[in-house]
C-alpha positions as CSV (number, residue, x, y, z in Angstrom):
1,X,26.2,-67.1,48.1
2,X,24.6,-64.8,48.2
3,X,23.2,-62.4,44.7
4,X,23.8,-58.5,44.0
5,X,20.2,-57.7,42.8
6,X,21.5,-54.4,41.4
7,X,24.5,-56.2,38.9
8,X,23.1,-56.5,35.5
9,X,23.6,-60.3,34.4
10,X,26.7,-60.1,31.3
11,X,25.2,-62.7,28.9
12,X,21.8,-61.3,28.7
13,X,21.6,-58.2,27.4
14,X,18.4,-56.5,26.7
15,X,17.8,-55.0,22.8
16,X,15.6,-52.3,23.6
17,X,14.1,-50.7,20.1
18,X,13.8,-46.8,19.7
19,X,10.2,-46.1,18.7
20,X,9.0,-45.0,15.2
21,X,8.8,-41.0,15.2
22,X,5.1,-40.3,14.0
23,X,5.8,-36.9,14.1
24,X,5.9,-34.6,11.1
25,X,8.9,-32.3,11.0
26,X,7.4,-29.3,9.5
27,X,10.8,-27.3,9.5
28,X,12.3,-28.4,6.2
29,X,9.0,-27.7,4.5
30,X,8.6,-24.0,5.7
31,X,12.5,-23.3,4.9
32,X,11.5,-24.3,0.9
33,X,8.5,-22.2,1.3
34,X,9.8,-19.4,2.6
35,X,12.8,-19.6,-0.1
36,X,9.8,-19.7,-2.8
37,X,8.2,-16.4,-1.5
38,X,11.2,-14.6,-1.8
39,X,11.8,-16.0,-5.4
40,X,8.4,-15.2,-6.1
41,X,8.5,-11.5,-4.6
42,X,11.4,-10.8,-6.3
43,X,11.0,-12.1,-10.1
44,X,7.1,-10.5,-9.8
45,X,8.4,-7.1,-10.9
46,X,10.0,-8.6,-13.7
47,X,7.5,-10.1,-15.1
48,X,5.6,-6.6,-16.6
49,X,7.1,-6.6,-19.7
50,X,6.5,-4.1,-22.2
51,X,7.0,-0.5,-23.8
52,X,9.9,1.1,-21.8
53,X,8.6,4.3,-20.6
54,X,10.3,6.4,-18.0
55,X,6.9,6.9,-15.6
56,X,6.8,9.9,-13.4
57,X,6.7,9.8,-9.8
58,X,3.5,10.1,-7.5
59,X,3.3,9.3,-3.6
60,X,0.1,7.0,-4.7
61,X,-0.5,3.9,-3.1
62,X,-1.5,1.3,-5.7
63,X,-4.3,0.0,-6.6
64,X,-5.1,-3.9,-6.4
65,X,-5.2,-6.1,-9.6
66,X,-7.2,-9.3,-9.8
67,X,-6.1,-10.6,-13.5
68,X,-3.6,-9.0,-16.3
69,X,-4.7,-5.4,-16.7
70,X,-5.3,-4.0,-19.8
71,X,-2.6,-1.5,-20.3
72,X,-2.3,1.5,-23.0
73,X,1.6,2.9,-23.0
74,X,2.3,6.3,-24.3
75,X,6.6,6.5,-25.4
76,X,8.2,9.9,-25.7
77,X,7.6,9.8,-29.5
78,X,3.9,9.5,-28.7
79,X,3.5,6.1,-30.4
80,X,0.8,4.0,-28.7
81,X,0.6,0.6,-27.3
82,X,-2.1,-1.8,-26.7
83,X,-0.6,-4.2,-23.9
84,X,3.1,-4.6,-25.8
85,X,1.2,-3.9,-29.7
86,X,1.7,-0.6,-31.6
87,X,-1.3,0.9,-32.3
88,X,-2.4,4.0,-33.9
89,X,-4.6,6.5,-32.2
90,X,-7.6,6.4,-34.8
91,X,-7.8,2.6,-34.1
92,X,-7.5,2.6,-30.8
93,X,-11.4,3.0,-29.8
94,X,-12.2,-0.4,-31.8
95,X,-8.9,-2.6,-31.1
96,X,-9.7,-1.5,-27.2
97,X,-13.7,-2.1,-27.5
98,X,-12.9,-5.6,-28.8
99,X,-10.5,-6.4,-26.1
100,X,-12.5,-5.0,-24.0
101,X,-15.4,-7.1,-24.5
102,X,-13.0,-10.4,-24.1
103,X,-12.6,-9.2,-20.6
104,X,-16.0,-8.0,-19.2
105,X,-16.9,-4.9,-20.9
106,X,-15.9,-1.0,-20.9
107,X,-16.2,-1.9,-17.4
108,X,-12.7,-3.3,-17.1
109,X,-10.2,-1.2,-15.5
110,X,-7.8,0.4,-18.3
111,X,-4.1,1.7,-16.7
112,X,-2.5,4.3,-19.0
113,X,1.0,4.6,-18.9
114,X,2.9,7.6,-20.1
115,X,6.4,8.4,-20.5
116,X,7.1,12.1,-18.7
117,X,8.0,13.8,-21.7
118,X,5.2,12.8,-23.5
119,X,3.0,15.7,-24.6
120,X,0.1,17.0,-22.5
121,X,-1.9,17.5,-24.8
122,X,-1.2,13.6,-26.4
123,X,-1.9,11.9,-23.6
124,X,-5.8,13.9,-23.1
125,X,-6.2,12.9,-26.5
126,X,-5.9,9.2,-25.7
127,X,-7.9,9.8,-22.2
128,X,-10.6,11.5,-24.2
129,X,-11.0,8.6,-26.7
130,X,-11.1,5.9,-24.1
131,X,-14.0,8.6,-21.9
132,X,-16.2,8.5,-25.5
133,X,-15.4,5.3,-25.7
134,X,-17.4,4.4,-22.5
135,X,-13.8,3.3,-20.4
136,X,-14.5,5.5,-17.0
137,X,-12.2,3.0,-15.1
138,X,-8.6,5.0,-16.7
139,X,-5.6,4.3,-14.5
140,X,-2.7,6.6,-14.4
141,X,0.3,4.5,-13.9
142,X,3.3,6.3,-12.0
143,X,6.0,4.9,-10.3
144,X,6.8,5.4,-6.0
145,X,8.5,8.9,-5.4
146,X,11.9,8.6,-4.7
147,X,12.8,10.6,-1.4
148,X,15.6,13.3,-2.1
């Protein structure tokens, strides 16, 4: 009689448990993120609304913005505009100043924005005003050059 030592017995079978994973799976969580900086990167663009003004077209790299910039738009009928605002060229100095103020001073960075048919000789008025005005920090806004 004598016993196989290698034959498993049939009515004792062993229940082994699978450990508890402790591990984080990270994989799921950089998919959503990744998803969200693509959503992000694309709907950023979108979100500079304002005076629709065809910009000319510079090979300028741009420059970096920290908060909302304060932006003056000239359209092709040479109305002005204070951020997405109307505004007339005599009141333009004041209206700006107090803004201005709100923000940190004349030392705040002002971006211009001009439609390319607007007159040359509109768009130095509204630079001169914001120079006397103590605004030194003027922007020109253009968009990337297209290649041809």
């Amino acid at each position: 009689m004598a016993a196989n030592a290698g034959t498993p017995v049939i009515g004792k079978r062993r229940h082994h448990r699978q450990r508890v994973m402790s591990e984080i799976n990270v994989t799921p969580m950089v998919d959503v993120m990744l998803v969200l900086l693509i959503i992000f990167m694309v709907s950023a663009p979108l979100l500079t609304v304002g005076v629709p003004i065809d910009l000319p077209q510079s090979q300028a790299k741009s420059l970096d913005q920290d908060k909302e910039p304060l932006t003056l738009s000239i359209n092709d009928k040479g109305q002005v505009f204070l951020q997405n605002a109307e505004i007339g060229v005599e009141d333009l100095v004041p209206k700006l100043q107090a803004v201005a103020q709100a923000r940190g001073g004349t030392e705040a960075r002002v971006y211009l924005r001009g439609d390319r048919k607007v007159d040359y000789g509109t768009m130095m008025r509204v630079m001169g005003r914001l120079s006397s005005a103590g605004f030194h920090r003027v922007a020109l806004v253009t968009e990337v050059e297209q290649g041809k």
